[in-house]
RODO-2510 file (C-alpha; in nm, 4 decimals, decimal comma):
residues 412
     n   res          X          Y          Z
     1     x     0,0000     0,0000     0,0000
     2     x     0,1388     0,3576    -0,1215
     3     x     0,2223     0,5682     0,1811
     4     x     0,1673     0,9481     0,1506
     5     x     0,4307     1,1860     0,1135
     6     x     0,3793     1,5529     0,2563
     7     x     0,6164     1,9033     0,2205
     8     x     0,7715     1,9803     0,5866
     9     x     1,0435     2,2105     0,4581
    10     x     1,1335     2,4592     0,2365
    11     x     1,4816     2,6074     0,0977
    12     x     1,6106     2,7955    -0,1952
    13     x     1,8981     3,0394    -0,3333
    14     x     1,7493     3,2341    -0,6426
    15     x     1,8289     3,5782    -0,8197
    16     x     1,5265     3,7292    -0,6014
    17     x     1,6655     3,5976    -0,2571
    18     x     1,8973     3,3883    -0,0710
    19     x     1,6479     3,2215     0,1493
    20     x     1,2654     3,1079     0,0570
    21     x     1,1373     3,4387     0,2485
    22     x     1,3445     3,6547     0,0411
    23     x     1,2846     3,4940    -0,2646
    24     x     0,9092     3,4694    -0,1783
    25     x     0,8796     3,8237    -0,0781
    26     x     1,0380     3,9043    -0,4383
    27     x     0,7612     3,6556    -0,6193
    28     x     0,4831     3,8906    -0,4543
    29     x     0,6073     4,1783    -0,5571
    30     x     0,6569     4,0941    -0,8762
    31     x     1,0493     4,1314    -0,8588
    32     x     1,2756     4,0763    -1,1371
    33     x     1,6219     3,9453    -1,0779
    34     x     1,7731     3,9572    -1,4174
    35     x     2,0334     4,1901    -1,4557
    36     x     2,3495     4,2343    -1,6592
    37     x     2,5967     3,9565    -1,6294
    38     x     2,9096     4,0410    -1,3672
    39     x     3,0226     3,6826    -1,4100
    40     x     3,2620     3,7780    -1,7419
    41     x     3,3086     3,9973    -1,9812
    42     x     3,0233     3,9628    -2,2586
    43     x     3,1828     4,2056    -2,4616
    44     x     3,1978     3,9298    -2,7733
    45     x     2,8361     3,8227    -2,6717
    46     x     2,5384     3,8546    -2,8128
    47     x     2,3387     3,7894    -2,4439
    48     x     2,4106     4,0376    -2,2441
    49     x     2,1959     3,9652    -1,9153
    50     x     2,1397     3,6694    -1,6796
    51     x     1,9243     3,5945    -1,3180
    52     x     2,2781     3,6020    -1,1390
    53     x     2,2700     3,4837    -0,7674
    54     x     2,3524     3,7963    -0,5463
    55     x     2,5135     3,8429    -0,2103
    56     x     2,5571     3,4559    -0,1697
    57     x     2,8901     3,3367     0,0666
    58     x     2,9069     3,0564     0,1569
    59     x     3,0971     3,0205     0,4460
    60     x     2,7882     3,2393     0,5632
    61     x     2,5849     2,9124     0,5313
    62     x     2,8239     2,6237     0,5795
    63     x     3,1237     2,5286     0,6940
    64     x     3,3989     2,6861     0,5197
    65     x     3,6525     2,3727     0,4461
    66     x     3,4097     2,1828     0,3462
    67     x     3,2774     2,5054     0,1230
    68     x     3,6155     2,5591    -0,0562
    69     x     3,5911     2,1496    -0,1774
    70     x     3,2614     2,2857    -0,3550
    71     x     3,1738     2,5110    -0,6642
    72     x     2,9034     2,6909    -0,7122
    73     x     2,5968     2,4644    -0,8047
    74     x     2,6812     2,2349    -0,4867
    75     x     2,7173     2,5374    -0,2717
    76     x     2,3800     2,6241    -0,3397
    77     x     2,2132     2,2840    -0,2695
    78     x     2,4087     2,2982     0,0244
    79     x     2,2520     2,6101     0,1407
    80     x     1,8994     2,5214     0,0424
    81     x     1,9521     2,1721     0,1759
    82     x     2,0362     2,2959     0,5439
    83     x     1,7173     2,5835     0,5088
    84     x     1,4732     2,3400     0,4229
    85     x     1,6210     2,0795     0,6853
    86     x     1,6037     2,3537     0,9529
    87     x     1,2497     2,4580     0,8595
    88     x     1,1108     2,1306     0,9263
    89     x     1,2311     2,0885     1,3148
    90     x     1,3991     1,6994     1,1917
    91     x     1,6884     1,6187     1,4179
    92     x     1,9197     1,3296     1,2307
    93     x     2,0422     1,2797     1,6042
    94     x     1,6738     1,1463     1,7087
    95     x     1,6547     0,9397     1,3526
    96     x     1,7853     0,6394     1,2025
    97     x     1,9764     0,8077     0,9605
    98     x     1,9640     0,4810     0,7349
    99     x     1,5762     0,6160     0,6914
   100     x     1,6866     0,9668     0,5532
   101     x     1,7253     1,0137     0,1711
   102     x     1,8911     1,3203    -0,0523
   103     x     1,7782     1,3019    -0,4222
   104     x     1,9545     1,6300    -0,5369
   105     x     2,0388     1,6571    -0,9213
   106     x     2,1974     1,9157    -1,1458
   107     x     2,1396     1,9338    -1,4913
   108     x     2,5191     2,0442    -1,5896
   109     x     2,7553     2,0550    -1,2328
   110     x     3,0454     2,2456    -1,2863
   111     x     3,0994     2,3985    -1,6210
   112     x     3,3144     2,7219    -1,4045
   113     x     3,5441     2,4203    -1,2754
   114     x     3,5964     2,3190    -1,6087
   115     x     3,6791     2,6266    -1,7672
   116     x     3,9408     2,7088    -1,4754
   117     x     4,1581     2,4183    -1,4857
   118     x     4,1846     2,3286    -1,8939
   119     x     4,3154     2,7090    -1,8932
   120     x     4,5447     2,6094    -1,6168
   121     x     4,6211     2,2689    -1,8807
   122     x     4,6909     2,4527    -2,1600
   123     x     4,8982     2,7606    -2,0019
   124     x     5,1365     2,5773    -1,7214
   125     x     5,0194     2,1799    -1,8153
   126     x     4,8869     1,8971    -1,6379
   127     x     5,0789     1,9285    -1,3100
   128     x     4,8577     2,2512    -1,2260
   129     x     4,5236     2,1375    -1,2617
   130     x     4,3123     2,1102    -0,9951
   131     x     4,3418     1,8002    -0,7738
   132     x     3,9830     1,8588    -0,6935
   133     x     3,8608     1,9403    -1,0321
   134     x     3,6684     1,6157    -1,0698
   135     x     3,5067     1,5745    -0,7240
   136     x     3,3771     1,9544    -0,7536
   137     x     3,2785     1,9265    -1,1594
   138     x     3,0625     1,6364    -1,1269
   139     x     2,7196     1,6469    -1,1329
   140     x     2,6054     1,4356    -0,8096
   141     x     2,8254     1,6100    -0,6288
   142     x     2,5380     1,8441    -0,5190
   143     x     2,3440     1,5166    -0,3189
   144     x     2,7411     1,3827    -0,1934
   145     x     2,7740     1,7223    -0,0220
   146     x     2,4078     1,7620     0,1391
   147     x     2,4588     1,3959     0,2654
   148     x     2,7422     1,5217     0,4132
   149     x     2,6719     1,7941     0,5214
   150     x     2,3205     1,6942     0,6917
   151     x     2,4219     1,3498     0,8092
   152     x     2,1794     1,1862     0,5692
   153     x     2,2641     0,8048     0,5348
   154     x     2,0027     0,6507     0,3350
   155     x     1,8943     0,6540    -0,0393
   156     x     2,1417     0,9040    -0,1953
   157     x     2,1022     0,9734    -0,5696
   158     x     2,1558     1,2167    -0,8830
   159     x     1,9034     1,2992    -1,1459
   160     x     2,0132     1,4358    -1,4638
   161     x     1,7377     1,5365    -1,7084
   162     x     1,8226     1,8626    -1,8139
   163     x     1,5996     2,0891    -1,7323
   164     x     1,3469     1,9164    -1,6092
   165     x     1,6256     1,7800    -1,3466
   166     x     1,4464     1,9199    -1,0050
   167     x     1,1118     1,8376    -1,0889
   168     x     1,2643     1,4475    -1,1130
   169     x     1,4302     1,4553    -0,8579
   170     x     1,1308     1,5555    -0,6342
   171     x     0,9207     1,2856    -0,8219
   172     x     1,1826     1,0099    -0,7419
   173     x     1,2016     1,1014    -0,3482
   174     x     0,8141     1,1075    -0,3281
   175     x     0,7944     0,7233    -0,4975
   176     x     1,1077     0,6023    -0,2450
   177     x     0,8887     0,7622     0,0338
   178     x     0,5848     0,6187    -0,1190
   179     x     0,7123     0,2533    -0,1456
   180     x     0,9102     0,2942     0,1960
   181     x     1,2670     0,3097     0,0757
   182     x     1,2948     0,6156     0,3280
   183     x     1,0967     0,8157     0,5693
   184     x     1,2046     1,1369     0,4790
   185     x     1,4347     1,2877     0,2488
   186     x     1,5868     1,6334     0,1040
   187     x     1,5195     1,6706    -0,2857
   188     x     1,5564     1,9325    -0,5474
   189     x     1,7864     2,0536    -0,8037
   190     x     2,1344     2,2774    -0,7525
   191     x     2,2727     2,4879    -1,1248
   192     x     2,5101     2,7652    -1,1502
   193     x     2,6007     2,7442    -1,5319
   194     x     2,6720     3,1264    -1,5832
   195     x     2,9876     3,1458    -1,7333
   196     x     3,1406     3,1788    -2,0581
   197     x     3,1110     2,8142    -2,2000
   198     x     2,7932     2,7474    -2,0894
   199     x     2,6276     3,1135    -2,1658
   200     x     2,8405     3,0691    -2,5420
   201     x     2,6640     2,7139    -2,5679
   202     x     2,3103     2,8206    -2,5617
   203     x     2,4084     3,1220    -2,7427
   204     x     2,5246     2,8827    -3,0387
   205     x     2,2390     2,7172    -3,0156
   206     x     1,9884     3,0054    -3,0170
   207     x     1,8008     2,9502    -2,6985
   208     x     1,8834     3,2993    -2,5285
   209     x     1,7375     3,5825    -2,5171
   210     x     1,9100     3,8854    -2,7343
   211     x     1,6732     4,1452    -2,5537
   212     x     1,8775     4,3883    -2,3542
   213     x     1,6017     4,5007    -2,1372
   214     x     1,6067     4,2930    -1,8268
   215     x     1,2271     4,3809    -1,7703
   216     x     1,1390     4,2490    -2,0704
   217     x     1,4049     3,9578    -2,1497
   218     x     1,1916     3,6942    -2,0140
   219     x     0,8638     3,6873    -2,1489
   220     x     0,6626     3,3732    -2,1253
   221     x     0,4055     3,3239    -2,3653
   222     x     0,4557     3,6785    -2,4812
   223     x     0,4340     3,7253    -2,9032
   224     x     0,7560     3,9051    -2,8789
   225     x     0,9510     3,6643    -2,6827
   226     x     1,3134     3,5332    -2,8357
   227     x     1,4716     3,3011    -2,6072
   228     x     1,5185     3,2314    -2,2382
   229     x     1,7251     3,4176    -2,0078
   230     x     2,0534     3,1719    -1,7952
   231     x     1,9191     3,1675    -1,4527
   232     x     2,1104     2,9800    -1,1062
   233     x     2,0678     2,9041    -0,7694
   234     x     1,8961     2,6091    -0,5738
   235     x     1,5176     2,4381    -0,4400
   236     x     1,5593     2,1630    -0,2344
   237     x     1,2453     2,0579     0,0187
   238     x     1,2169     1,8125     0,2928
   239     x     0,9611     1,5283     0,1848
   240     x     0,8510     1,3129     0,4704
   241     x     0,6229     0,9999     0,4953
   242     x     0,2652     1,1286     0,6487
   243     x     0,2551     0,9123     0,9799
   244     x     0,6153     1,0599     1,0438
   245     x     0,5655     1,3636     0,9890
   246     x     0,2400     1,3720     1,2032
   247     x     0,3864     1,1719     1,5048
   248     x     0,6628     1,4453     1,5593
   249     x     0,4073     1,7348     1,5315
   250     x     0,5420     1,8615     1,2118
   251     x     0,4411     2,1798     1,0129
   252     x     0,2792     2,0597     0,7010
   253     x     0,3081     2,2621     0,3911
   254     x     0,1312     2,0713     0,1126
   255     x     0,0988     1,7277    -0,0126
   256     x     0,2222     1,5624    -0,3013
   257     x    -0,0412     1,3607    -0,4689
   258     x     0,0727     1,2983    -0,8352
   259     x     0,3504     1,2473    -1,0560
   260     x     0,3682     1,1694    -1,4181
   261     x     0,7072     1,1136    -1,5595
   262     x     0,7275     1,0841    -2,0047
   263     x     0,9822     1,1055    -2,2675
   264     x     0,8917     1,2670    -2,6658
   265     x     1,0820     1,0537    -2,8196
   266     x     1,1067     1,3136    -3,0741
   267     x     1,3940     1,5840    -3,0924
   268     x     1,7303     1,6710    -2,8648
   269     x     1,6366     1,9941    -2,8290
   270     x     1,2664     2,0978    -2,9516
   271     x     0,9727     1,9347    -2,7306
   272     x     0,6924     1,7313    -2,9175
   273     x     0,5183     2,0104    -3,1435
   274     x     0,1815     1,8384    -3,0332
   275     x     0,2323     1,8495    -2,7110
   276     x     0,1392     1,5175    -2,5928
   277     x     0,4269     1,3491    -2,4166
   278     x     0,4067     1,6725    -2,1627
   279     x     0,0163     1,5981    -2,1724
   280     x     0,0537     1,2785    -2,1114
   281     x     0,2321     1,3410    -1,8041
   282     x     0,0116     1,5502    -1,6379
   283     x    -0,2704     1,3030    -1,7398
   284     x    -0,0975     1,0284    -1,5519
   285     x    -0,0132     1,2704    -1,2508
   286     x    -0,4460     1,3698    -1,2238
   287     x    -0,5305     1,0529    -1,2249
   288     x    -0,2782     0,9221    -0,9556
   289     x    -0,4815     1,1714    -0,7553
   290     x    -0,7574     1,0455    -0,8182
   291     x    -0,8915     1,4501    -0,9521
   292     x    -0,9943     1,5151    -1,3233
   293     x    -0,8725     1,8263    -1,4978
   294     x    -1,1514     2,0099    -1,3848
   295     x    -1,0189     2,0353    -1,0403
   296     x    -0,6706     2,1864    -1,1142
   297     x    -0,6847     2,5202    -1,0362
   298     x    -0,3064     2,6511    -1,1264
   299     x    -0,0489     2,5344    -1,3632
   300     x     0,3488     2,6382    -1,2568
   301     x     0,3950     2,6532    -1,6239
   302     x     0,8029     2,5247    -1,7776
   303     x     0,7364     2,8637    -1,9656
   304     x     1,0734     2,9006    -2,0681
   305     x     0,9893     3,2085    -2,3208
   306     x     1,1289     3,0362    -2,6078
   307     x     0,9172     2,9812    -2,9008
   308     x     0,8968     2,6720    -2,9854
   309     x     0,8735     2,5480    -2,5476
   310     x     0,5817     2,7780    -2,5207
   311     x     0,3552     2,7155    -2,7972
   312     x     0,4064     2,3497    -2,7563
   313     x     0,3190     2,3211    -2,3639
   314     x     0,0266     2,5396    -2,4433
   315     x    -0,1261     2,2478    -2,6609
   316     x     0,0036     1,9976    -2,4146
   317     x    -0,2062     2,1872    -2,1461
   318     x    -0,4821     2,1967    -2,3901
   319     x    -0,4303     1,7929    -2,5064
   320     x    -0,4646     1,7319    -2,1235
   321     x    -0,7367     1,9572    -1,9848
   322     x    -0,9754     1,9843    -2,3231
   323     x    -1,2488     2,2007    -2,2079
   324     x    -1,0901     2,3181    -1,8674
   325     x    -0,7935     2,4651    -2,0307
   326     x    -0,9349     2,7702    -2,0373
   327     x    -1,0821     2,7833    -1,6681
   328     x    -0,7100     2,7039    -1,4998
   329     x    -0,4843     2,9701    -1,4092
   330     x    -0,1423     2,9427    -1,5330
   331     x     0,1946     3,1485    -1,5179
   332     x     0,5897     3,0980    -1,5593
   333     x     0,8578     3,1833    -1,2359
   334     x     1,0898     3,1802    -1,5023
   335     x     0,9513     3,5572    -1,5804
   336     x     1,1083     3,6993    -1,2845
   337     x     1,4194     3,4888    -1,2141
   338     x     1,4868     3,2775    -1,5285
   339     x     1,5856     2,9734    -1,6456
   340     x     1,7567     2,8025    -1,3763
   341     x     1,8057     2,4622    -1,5802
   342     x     1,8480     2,1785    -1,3471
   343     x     1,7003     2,3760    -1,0769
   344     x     1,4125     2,5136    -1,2024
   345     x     1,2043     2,2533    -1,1076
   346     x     1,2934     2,2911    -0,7050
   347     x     1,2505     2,6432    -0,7222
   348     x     0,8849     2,6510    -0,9008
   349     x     0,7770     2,3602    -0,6736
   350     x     0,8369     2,6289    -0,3747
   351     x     0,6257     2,8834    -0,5766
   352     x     0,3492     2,6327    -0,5873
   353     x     0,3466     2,5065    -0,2184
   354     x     0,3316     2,8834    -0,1166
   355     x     0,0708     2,9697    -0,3375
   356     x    -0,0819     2,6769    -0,2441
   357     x    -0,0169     2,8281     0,1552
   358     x    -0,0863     3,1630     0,0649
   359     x    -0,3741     3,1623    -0,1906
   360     x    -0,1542     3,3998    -0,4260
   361     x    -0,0690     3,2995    -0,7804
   362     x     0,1830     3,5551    -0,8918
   363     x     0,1807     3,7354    -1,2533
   364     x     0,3948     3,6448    -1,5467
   365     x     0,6050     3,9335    -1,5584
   366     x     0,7194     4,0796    -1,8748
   367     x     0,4300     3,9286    -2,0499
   368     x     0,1919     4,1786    -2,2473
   369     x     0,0296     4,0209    -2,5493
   370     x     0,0498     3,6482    -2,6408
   371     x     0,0693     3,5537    -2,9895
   372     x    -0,2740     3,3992    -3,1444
   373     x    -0,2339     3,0047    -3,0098
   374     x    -0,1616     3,0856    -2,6897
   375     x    -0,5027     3,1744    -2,5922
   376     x    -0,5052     3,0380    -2,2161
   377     x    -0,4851     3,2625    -1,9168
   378     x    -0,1102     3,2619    -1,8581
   379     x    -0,1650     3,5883    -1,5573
   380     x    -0,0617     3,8231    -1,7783
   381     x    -0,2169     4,1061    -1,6442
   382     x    -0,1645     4,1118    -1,2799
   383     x    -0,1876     3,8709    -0,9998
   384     x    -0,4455     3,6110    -0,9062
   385     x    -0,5523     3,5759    -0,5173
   386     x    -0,7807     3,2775    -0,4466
   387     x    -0,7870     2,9534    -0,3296
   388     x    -0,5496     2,7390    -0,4132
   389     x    -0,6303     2,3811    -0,3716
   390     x    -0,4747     2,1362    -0,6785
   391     x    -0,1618     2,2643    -0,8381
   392     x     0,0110     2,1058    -1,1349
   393     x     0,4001     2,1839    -1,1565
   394     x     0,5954     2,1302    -1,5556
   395     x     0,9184     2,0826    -1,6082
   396     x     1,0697     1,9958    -1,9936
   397     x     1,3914     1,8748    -2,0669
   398     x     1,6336     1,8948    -2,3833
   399     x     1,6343     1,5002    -2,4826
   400     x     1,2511     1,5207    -2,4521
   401     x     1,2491     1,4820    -2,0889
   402     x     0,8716     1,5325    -1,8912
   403     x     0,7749     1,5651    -1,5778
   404     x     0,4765     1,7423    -1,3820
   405     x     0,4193     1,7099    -1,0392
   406     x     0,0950     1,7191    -0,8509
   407     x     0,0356     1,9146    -0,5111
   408     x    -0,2927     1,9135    -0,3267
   409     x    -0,3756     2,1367    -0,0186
   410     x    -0,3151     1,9511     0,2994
   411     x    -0,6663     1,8350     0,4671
   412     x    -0,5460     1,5409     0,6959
***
């Protein structure tokens, strides 16, 4: 018999805040963290802006040994890892630490690491590169260092789908919770791909967005809209097996009731232009709980503002819902903060379990006139407050990766 899995903790690093408050705070307002890139010099580039992390030091969050052994991406899950482990009140001391699970994934790891030591190859050879540029380039390395670094001892894996990377990882800790490989667990995704390879990659490959104006950049759904805009930081939440979670008097967030998990089977890079492996897997995540499409009432949208991502998950969401397409609310983070690849998913599955707490589904920001398909109500023009009982979360990943997650409002 499936057990249920409930949210107990929340944590996140994001180009609108360090912490889930922050970053939270910034999604009400409406905030926009995309400014120009600091990272490098983009003189040579056509992209000129990015949804940097700001502020962040680590040593701030963690120790700072164990920091320096670390780039970026893991530094971040690190940080989001011990936020959402202190938000829900678990001690490891009082567990069996066999029973705790971190499924943390990045889409990339480090791409900075990279860079760094083949310049150090090429100008002063292989006696100067980094002794620790493999453990700190590698992609689980973001779930090695929360284990570590939280004492977690059971199920410890790495999902790599791109960008749909988070939103799988979450998925995979709510079936091991489900099926009783663990009682709890930390999952999410970690990314921190702003540099010059990565930011020249998607250049080549005409993802990004050429539009200089920050405000504007990232436009979901928008008839204007050119290309997404290189995002970083961290989600990671503590999932915990109901009966647990209940017996130590935990704070319960939101539940997880659904998740539908595809593959297009169609292109590396373009998702299926009919939409239906991303509809299929938000079919299969409805009907694990046991709703129809009728009782969805918001839609974290993959909204990357690219054209092709956009158009496509619009007939997905229309393949899916038929009729009640047009009654569910639906909106992109990715407006306000980016793309943040791998860990995009982790971030938008916060958004959802505060709107969800909150009864506030925040505007796609940017957006001013979809083009003539997208005819859904993607919260263009301001703000939704209501009540917020059945949320569906997309994620889409190059390699036709699919995943959508299903959050209910906690009854008991």
């Amino acid at each position: 018999m499936k057990k249920r899995v409930v949210v107990t903790g929340l944590g996140a690093v994001t180009p609108i805040g360090n912490n889930v408050e922050e970053f939270w705070s910034g999604i009400r307002a409406g905030k926009v963290g995309i400014e120009e890139i600091t990272r490098f010099d983009t003189t040579d580039y056509k992209v000129k802006l990015a949804g940097e992390v700001k502020g962040f030091v680590a040593k701030e969050h963690m120790d700072f040994k164990m920091a320096k052994r670390m780039d970026l991406f893991a530094q971040y899950a690190v940080c989001a890892a011990l936020e959402a482990l202190k938000d829900s009140g678990i001690e490891i001391e009082k567990e069996d630490p066999y029973r705790a699970g971190v499924i943390v994934g990045s889409g990339i790891g480090s791409l900075q690491e990279l860079e760094r030591s083949y310049q150090k190859l090429k100008d002063r050879g292989p006696s100067r590169v980094n002794p620790l540029l493999v453990p700190m380039m590698i992609s689980n390395m973001a779930a090695g260092n929360v284990s570590i670094a939280t004492g977690f001892k059971g199920k410890c894996t790495n999902v790599v789908t791109a960008c749909a990377t988070g939103t799988h990882s979450i998925g995979d800790a709510y079936r091991a919770i489900q099926y009783g490989d663990m009682d709890f667990g930390l999952a999410g995704g970690a990314e921190a791909s702003i540099c010059e390879i990565g930011t020249a990659g998607f250049q080549a490959l005409t993802a990004l967005s050429t539009n200089p104006d920050k405000e504007t950049a990232s436009r979901p759904f928008d008839k204007d809209r050119d290309g997404f805009v290189m995002g970083e930081g961290a989600g990671v939440v503590m999932l915990e097996e109901l009966e647990h979670a209940k017996k130590r008097g935990a704070k319960i967030y939101a539940e997880i009731a659904g998740y539908g998990a595809t593959a297009d089977a169609f292109h590396i890079t373009s998702p299926a232009e009919d939409g239906a492996g991303a509809a299929k897997a938000m079919e299969i995540a409805i009907k694990e709980g046991d709703l129809v499409p009728a009782d969805i009432d918001y839609i974290n949208a993959h909204g990357t503002s690219t054209p092709l991502n956009d158009k496509f998950e619009t007939r997905a969401i229309k393949l899916a819902f038929g009729e009640a397409a047009k009654d569910v609310v639906i909106n992109s983070t990715k407006s306000m903060i980016g793309h943040l690849l791998g860990a995009a998913g982790g971030v938008e599955f916060i958004t959802c379990v505060k709107s969800i707490e909150e009864g506030f589904i925040h505007q796609t920001v940017g957006s001013v006139e979809p083009e003539e398909e997208l005819d859904l109500n993607y919260a263009i023009d301001g703000p939704v407050e209501k009540e917020v009982k059945n949320v569906l979360t997309n994620s889409l990943g190059f390699g036709g990766h699919n995943a959508t997650l299903l959050l209910k409002k906690y009854e008991g």
